[in-house]
mmCIF file of the N, C-alpha and C atoms, coordinates in Angstrom:
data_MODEL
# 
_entry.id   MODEL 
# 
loop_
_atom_site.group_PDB 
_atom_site.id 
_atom_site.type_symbol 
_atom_site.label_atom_id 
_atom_site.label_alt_id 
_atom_site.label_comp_id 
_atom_site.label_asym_id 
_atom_site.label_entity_id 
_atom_site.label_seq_id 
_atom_site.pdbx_PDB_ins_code 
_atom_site.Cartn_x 
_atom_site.Cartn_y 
_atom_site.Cartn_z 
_atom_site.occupancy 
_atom_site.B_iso_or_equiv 
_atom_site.pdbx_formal_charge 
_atom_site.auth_seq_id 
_atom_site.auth_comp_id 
_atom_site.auth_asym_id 
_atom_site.auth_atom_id 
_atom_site.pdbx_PDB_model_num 
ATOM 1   N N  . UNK A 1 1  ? 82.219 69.015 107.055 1.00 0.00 ? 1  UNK A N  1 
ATOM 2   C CA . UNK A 1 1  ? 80.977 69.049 107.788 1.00 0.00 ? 1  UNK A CA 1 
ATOM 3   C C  . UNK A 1 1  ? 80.794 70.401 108.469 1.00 0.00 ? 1  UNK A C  1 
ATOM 4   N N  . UNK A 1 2  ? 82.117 71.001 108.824 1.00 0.00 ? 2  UNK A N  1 
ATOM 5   C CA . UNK A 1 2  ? 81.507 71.605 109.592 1.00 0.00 ? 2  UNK A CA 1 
ATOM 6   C C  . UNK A 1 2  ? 81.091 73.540 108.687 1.00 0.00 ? 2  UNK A C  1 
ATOM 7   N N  . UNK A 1 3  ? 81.332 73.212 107.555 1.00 0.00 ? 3  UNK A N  1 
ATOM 8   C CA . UNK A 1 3  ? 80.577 74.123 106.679 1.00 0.00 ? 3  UNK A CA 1 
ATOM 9   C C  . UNK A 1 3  ? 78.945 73.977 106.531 1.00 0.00 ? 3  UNK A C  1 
ATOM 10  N N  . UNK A 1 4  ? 78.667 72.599 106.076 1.00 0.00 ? 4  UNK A N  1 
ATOM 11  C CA . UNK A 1 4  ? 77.446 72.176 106.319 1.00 0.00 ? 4  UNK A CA 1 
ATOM 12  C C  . UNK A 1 4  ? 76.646 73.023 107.253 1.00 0.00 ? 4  UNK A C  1 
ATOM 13  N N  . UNK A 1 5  ? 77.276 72.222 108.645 1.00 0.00 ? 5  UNK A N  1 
ATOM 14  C CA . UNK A 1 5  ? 76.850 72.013 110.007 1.00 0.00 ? 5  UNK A CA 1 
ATOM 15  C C  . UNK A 1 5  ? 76.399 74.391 109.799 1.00 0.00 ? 5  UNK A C  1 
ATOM 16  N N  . UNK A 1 6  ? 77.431 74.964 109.632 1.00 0.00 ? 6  UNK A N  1 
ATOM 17  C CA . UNK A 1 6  ? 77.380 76.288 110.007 1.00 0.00 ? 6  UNK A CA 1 
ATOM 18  C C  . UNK A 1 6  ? 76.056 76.867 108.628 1.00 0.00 ? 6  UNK A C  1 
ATOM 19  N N  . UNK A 1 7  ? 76.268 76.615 107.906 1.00 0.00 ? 7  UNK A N  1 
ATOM 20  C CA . UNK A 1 7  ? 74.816 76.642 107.109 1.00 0.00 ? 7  UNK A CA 1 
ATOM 21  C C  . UNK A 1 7  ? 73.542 76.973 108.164 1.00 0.00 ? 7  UNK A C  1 
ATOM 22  N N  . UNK A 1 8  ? 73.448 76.130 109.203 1.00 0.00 ? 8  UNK A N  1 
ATOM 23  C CA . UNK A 1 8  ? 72.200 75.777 109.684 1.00 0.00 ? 8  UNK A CA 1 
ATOM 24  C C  . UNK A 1 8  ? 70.767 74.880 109.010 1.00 0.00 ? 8  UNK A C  1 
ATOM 25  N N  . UNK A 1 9  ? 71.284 74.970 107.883 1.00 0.00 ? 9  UNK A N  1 
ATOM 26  C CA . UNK A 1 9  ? 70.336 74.123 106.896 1.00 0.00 ? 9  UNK A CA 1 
ATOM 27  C C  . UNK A 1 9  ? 69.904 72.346 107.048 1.00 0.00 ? 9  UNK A C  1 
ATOM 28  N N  . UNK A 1 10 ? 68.963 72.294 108.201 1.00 0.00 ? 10 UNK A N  1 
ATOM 29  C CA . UNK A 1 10 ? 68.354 70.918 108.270 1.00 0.00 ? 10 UNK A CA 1 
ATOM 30  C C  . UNK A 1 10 ? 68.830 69.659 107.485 1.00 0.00 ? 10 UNK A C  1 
ATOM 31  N N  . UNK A 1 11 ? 68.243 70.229 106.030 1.00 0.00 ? 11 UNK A N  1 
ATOM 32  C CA . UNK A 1 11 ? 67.947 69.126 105.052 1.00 0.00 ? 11 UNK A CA 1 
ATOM 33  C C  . UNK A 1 11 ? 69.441 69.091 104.544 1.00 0.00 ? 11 UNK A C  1 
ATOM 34  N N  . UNK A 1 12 ? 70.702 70.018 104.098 1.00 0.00 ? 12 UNK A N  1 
ATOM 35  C CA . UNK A 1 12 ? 71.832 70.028 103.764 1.00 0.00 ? 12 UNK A CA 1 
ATOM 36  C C  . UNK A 1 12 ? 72.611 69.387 105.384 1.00 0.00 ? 12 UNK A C  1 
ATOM 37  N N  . UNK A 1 13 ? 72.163 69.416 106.179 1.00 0.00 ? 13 UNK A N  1 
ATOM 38  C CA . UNK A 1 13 ? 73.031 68.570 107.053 1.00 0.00 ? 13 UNK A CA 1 
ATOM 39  C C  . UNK A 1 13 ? 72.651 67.465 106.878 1.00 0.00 ? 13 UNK A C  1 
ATOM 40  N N  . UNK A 1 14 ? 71.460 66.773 106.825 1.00 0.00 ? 14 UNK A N  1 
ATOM 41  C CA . UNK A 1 14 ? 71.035 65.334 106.859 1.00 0.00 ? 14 UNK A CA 1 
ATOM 42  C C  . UNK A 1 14 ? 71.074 64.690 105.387 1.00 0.00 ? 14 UNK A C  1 
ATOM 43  N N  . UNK A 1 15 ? 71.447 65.608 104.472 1.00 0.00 ? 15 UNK A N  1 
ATOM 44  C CA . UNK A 1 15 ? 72.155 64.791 103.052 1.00 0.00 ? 15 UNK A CA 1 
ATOM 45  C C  . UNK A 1 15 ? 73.067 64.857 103.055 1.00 0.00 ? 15 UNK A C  1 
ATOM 46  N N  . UNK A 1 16 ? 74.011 65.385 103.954 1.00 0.00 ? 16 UNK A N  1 
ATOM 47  C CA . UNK A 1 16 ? 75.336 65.353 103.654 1.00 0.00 ? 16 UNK A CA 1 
ATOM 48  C C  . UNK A 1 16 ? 75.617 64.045 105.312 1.00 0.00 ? 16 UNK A C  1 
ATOM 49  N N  . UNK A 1 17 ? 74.935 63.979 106.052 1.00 0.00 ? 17 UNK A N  1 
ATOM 50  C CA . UNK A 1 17 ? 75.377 62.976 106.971 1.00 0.00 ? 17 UNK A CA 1 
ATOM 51  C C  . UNK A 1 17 ? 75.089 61.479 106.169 1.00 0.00 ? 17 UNK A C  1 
ATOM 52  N N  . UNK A 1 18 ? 73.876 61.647 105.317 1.00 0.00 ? 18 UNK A N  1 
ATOM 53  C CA . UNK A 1 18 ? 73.370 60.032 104.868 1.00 0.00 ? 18 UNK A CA 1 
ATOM 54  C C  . UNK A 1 18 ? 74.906 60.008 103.807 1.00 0.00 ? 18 UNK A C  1 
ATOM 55  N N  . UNK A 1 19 ? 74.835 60.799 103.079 1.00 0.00 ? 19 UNK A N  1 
ATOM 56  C CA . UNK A 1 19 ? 75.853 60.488 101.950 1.00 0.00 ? 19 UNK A CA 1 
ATOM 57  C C  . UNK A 1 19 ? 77.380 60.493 102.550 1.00 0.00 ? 19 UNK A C  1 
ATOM 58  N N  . UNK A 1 20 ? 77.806 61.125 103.491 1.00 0.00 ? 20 UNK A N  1 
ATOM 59  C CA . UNK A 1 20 ? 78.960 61.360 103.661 1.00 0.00 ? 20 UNK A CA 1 
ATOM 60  C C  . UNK A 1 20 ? 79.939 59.717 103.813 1.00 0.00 ? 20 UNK A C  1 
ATOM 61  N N  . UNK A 1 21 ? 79.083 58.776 104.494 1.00 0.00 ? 21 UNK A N  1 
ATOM 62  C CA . UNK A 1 21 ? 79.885 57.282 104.566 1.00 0.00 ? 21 UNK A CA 1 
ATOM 63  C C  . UNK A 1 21 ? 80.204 56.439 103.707 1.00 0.00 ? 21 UNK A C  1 
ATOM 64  N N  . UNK A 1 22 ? 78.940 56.955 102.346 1.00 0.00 ? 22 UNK A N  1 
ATOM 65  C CA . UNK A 1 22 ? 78.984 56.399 100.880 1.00 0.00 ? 22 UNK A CA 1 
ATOM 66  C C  . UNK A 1 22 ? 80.382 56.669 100.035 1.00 0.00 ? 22 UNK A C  1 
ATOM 67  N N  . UNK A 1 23 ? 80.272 58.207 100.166 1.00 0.00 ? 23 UNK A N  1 
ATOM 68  C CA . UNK A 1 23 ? 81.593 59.189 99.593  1.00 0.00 ? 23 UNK A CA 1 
ATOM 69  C C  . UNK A 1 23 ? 82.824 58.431 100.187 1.00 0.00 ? 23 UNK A C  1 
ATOM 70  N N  . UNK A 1 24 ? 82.493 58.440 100.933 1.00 0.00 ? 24 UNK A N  1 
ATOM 71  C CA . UNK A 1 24 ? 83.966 58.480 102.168 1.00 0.00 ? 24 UNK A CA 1 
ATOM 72  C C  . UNK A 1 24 ? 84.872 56.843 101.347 1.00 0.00 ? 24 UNK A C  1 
ATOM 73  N N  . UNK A 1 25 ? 83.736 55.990 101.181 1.00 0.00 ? 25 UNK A N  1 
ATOM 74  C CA . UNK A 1 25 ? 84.261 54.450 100.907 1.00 0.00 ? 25 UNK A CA 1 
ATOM 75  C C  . UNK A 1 25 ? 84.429 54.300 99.168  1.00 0.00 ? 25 UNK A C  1 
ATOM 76  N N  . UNK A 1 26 ? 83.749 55.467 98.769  1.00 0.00 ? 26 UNK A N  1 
ATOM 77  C CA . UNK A 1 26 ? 84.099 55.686 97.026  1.00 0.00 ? 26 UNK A CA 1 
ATOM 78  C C  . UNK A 1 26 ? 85.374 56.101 96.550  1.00 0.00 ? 26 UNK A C  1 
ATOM 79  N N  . UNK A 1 27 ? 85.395 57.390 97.778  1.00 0.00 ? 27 UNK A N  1 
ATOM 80  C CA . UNK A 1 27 ? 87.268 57.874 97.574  1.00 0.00 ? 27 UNK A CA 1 
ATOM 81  C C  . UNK A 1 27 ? 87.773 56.918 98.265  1.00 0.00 ? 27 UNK A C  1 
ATOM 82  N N  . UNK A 1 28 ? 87.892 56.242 99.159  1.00 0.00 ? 28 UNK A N  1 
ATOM 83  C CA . UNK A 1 28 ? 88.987 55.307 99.539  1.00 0.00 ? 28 UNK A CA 1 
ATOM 84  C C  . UNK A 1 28 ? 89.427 54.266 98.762  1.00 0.00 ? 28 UNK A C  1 
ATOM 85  N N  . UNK A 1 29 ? 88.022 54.088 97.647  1.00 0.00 ? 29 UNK A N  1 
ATOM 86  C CA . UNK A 1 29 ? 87.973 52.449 96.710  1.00 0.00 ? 29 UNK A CA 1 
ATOM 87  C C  . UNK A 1 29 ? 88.734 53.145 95.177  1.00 0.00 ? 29 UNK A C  1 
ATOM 88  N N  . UNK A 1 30 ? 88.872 54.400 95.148  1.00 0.00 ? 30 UNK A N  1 
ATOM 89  C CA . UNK A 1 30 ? 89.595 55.011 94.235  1.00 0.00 ? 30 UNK A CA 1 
ATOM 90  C C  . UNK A 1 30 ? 90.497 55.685 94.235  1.00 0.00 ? 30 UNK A C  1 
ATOM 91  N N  . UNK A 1 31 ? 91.023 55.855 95.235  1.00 0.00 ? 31 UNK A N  1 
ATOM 92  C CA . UNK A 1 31 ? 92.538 56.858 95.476  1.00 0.00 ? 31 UNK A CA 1 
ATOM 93  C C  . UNK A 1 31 ? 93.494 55.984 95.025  1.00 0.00 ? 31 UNK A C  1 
ATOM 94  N N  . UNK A 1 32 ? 94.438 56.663 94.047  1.00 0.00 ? 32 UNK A N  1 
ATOM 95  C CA . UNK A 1 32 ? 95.438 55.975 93.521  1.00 0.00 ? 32 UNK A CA 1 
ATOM 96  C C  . UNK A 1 32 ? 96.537 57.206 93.069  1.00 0.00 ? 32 UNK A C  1 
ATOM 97  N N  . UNK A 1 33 ? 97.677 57.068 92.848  1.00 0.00 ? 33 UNK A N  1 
ATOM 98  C CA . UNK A 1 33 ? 98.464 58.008 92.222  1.00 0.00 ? 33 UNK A CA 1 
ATOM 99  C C  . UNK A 1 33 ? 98.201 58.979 90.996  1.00 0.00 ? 33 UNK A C  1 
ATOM 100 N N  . UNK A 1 34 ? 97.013 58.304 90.500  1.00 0.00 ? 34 UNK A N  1 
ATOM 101 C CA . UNK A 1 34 ? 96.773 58.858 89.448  1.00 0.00 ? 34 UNK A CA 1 
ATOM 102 C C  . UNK A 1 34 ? 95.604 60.208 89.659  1.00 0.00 ? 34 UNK A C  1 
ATOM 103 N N  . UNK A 1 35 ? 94.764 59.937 90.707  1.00 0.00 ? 35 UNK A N  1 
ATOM 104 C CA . UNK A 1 35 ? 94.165 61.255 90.963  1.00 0.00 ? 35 UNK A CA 1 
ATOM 105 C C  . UNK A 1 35 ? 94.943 62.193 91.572  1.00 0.00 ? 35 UNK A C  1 
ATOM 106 N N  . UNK A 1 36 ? 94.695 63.544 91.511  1.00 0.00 ? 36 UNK A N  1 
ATOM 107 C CA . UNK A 1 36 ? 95.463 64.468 91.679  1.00 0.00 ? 36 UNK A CA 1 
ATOM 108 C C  . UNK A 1 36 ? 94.830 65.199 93.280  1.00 0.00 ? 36 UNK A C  1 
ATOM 109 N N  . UNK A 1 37 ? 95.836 65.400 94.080  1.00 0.00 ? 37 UNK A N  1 
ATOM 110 C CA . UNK A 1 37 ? 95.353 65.821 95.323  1.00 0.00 ? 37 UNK A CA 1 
ATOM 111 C C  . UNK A 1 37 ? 95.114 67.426 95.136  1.00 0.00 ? 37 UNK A C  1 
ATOM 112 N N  . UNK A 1 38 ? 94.052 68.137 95.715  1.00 0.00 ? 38 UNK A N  1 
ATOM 113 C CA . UNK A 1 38 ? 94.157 69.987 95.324  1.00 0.00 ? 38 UNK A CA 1 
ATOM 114 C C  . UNK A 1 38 ? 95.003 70.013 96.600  1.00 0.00 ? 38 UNK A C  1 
ATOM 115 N N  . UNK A 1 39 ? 95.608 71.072 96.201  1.00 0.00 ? 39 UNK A N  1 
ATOM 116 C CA . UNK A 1 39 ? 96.446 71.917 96.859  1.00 0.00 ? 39 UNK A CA 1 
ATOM 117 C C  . UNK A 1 39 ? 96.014 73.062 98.004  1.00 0.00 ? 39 UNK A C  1 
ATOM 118 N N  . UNK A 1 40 ? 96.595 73.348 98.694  1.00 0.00 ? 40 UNK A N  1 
ATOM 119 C CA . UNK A 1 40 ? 96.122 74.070 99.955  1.00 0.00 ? 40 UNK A CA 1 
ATOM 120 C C  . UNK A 1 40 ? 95.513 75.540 99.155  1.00 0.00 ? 40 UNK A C  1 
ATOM 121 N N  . UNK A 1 41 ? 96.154 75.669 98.257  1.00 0.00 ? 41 UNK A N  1 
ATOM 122 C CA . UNK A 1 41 ? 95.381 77.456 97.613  1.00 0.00 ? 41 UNK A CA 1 
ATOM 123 C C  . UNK A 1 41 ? 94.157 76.967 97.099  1.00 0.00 ? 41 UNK A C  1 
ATOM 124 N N  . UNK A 1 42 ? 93.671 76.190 96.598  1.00 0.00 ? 42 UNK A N  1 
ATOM 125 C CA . UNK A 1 42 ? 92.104 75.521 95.829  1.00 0.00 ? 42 UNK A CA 1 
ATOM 126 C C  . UNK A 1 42 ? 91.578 75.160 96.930  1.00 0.00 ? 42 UNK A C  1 
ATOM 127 N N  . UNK A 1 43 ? 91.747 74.876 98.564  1.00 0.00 ? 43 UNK A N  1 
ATOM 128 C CA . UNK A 1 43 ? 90.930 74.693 99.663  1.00 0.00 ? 43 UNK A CA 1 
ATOM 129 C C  . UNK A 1 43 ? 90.795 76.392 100.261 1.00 0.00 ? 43 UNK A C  1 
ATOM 130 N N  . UNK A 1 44 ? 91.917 76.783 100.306 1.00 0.00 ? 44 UNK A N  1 
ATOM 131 C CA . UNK A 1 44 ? 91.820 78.622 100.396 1.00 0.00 ? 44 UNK A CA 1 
ATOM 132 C C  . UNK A 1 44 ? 90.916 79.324 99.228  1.00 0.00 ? 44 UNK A C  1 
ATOM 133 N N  . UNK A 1 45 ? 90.830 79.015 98.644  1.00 0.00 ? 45 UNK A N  1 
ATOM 134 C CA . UNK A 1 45 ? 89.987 79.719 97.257  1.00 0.00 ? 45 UNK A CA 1 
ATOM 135 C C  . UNK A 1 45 ? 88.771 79.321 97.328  1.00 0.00 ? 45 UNK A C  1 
ATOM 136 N N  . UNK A 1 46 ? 88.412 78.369 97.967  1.00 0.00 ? 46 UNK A N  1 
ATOM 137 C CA . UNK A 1 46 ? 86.532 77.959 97.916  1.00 0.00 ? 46 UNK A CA 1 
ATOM 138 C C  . UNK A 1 46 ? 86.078 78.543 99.611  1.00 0.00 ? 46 UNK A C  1 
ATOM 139 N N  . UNK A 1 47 ? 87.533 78.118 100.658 1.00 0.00 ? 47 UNK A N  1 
ATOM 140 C CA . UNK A 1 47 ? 87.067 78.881 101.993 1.00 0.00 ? 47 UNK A CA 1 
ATOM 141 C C  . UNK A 1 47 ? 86.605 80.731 101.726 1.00 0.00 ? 47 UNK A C  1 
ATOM 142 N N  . UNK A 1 48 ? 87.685 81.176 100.896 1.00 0.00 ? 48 UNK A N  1 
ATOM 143 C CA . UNK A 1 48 ? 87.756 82.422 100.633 1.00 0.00 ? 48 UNK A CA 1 
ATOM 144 C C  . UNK A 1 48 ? 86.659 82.793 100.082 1.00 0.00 ? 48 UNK A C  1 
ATOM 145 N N  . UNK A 1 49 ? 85.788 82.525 98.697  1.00 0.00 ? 49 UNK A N  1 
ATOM 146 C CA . UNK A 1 49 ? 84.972 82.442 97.975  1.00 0.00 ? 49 UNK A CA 1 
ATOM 147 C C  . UNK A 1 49 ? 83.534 82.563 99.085  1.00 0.00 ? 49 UNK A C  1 
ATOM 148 N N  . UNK A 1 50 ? 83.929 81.598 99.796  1.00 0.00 ? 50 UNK A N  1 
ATOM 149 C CA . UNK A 1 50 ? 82.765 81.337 100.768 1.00 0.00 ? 50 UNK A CA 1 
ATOM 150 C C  . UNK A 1 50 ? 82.143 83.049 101.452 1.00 0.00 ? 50 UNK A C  1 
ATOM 151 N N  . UNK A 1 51 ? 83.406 83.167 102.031 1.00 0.00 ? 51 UNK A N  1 
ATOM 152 C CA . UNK A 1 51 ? 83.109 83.882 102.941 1.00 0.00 ? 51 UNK A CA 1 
ATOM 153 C C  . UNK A 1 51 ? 82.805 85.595 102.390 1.00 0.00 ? 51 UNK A C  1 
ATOM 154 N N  . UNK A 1 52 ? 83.008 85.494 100.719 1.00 0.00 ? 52 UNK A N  1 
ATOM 155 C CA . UNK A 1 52 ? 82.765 86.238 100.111 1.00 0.00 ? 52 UNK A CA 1 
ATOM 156 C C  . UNK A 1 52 ? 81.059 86.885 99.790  1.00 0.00 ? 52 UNK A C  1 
ATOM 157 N N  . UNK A 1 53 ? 80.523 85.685 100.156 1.00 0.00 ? 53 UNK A N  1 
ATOM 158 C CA . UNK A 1 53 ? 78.932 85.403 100.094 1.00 0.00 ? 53 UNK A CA 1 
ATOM 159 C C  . UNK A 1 53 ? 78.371 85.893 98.631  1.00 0.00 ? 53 UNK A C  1 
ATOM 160 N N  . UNK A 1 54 ? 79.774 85.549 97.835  1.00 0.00 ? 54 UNK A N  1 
ATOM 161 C CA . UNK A 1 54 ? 79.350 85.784 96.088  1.00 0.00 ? 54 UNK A CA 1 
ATOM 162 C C  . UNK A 1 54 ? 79.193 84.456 95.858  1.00 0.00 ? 54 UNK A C  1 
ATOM 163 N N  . UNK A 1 55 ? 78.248 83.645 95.182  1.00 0.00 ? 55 UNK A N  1 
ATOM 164 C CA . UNK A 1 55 ? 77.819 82.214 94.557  1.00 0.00 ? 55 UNK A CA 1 
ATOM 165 C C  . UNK A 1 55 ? 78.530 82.053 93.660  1.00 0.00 ? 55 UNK A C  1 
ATOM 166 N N  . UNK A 1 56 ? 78.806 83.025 92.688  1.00 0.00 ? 56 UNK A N  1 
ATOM 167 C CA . UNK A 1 56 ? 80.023 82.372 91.439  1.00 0.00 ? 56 UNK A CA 1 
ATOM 168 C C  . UNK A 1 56 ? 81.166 82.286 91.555  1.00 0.00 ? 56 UNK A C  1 
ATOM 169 N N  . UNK A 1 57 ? 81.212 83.426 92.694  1.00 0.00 ? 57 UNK A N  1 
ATOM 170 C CA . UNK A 1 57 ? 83.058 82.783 93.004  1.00 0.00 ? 57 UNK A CA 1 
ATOM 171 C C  . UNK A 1 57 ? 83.093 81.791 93.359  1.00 0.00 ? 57 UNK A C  1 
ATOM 172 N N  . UNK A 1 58 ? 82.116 81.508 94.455  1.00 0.00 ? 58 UNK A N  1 
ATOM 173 C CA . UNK A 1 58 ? 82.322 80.013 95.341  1.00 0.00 ? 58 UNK A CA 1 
ATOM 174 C C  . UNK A 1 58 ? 81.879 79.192 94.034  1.00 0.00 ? 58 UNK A C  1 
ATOM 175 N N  . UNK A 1 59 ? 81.327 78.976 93.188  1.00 0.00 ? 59 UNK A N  1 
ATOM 176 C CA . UNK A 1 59 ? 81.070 77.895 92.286  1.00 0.00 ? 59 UNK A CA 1 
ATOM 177 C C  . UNK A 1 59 ? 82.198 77.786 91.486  1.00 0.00 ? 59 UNK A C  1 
ATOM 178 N N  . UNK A 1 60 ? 82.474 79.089 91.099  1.00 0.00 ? 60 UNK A N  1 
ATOM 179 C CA . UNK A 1 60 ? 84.183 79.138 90.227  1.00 0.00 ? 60 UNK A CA 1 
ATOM 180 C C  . UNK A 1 60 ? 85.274 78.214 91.298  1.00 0.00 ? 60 UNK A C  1 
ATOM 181 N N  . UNK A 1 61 ? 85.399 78.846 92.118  1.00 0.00 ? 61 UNK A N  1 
ATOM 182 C CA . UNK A 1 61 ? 86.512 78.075 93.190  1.00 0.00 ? 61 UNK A CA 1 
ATOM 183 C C  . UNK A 1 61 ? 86.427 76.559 92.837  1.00 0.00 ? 61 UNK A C  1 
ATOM 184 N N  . UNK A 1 62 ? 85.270 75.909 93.726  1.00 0.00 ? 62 UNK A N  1 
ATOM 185 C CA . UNK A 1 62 ? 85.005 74.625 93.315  1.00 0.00 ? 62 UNK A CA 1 
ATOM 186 C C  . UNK A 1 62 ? 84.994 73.879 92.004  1.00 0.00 ? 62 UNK A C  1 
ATOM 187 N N  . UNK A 1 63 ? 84.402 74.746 90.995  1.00 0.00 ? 63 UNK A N  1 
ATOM 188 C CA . UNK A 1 63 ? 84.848 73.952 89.744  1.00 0.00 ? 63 UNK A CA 1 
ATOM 189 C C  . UNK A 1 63 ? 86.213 73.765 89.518  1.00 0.00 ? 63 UNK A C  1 
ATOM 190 N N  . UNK A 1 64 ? 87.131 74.421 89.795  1.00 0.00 ? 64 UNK A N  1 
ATOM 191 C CA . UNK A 1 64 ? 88.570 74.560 89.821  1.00 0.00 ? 64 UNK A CA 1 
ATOM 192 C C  . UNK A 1 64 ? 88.975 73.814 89.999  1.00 0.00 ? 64 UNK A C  1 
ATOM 193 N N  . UNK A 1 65 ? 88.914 73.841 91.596  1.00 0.00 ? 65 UNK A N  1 
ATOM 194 C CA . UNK A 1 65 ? 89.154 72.654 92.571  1.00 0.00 ? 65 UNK A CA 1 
ATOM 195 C C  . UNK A 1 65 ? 88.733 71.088 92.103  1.00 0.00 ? 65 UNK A C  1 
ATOM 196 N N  . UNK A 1 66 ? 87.741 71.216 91.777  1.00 0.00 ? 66 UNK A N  1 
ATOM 197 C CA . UNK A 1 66 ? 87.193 69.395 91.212  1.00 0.00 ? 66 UNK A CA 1 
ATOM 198 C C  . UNK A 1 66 ? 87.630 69.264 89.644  1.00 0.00 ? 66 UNK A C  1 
ATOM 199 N N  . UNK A 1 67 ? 88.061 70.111 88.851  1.00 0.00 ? 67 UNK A N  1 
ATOM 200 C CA . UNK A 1 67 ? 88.449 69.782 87.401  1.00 0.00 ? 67 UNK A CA 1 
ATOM 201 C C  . UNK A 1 67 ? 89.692 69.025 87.460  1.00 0.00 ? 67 UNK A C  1 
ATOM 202 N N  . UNK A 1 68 ? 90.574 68.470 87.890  1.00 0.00 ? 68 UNK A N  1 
ATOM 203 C CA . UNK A 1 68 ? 91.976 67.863 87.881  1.00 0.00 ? 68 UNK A CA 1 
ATOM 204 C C  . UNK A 1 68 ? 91.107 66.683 88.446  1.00 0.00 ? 68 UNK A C  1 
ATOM 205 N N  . UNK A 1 69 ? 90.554 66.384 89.507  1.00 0.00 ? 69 UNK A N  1 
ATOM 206 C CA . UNK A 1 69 ? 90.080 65.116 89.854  1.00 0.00 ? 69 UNK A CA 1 
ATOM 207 C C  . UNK A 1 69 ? 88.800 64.556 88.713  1.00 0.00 ? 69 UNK A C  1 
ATOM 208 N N  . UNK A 1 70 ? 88.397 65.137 88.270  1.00 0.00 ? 70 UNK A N  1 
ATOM 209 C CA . UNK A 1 70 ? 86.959 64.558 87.576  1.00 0.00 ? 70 UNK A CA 1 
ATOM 210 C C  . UNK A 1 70 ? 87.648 63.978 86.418  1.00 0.00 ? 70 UNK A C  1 
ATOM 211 N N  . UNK A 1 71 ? 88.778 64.992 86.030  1.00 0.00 ? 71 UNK A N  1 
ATOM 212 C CA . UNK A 1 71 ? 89.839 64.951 84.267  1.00 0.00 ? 71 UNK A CA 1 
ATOM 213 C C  . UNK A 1 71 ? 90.157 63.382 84.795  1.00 0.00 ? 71 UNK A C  1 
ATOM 214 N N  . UNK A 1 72 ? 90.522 63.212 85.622  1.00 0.00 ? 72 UNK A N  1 
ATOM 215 C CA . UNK A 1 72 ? 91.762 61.857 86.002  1.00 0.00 ? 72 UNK A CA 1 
ATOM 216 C C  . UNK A 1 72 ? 90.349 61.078 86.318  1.00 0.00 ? 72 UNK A C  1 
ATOM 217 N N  . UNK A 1 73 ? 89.692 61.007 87.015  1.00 0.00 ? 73 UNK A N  1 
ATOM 218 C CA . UNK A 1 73 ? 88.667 59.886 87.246  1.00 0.00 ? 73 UNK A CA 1 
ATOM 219 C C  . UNK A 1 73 ? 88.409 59.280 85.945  1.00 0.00 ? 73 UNK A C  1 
ATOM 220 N N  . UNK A 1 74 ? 87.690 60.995 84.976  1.00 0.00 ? 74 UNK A N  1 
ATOM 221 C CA . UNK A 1 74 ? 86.988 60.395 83.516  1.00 0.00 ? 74 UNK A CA 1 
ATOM 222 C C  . UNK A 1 74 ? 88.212 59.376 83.061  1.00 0.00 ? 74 UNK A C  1 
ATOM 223 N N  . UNK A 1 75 ? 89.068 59.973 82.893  1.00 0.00 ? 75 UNK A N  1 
ATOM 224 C CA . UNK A 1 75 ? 90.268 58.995 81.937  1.00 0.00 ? 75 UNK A CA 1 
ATOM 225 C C  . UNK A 1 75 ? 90.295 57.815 82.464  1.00 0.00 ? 75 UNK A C  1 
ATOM 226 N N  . UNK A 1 76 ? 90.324 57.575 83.576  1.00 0.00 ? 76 UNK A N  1 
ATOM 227 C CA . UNK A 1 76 ? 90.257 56.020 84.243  1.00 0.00 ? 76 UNK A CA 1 
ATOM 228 C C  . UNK A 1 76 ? 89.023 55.444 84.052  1.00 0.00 ? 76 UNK A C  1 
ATOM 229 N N  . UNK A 1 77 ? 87.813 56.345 83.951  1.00 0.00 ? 77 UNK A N  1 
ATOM 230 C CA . UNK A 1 77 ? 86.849 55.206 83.393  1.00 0.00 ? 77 UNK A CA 1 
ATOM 231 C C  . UNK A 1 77 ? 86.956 55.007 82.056  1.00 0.00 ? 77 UNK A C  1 
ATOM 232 N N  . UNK A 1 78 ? 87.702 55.825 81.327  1.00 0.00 ? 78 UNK A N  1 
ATOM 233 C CA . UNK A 1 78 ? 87.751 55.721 79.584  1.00 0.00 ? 78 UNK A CA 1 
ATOM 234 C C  . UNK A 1 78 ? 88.347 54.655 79.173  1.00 0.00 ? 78 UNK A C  1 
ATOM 235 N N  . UNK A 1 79 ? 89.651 54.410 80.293  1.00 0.00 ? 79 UNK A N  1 
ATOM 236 C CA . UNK A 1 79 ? 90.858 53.437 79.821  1.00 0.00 ? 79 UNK A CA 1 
ATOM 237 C C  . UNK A 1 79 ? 90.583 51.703 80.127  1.00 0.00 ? 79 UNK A C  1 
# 
C-alpha cells in the first residue's frame, strides 16, 4: 500500500483499497507448498526498478517476480 498510497493517485489508491481484501482471501485460500515464495532480491529488483522511474525495468522486475507463482498456480489449475 504504501507504494500505492506514495503514487498520490486517487483512483490507484481506491482500486487497490476495494480489491486489496478480495486478494488478500484468494492468497490465503491458495497458499500451499507448492507456490513458490519470491525472494528478498525479486522484492529489491521491483523496489529498485521503481525508483529507477524506467517502466520496463519496473515491468521486467515484476514479470520476474510473478513468473514462478503464475507457472505453479497455472499447473494447479491444469492438474
Amino acid at each position: 500500500m504504501a507504494i500505492i498510497a506514495a503514487s498520490a493517485n486517487r483512483a490507484m489508491i481506491e482500486i487497490y483499497q476495494f480489491f486489496s481484501a478480495s486478494i488478500a482471501e484468494t492468497i490465503a485460500a491458495t497458499l500451499d507448498d507448492e507456490i513458490p515464495e519470491p525472494d528478498m532480491r525479486a522484492h529489491a529488483d521491483i523496489i529498485d526498478a521503481i525508483a529507477t522511474g524506467d517502466p520496463q525495468q519496473a515491468d521486467a522486475a515484476v514479470r520476474r517476480f510473478m513468473a514462478p507463482i503464475i507457472s505453479a498456480l497455472d499447473r494447479m489449475l491444469l492438474s
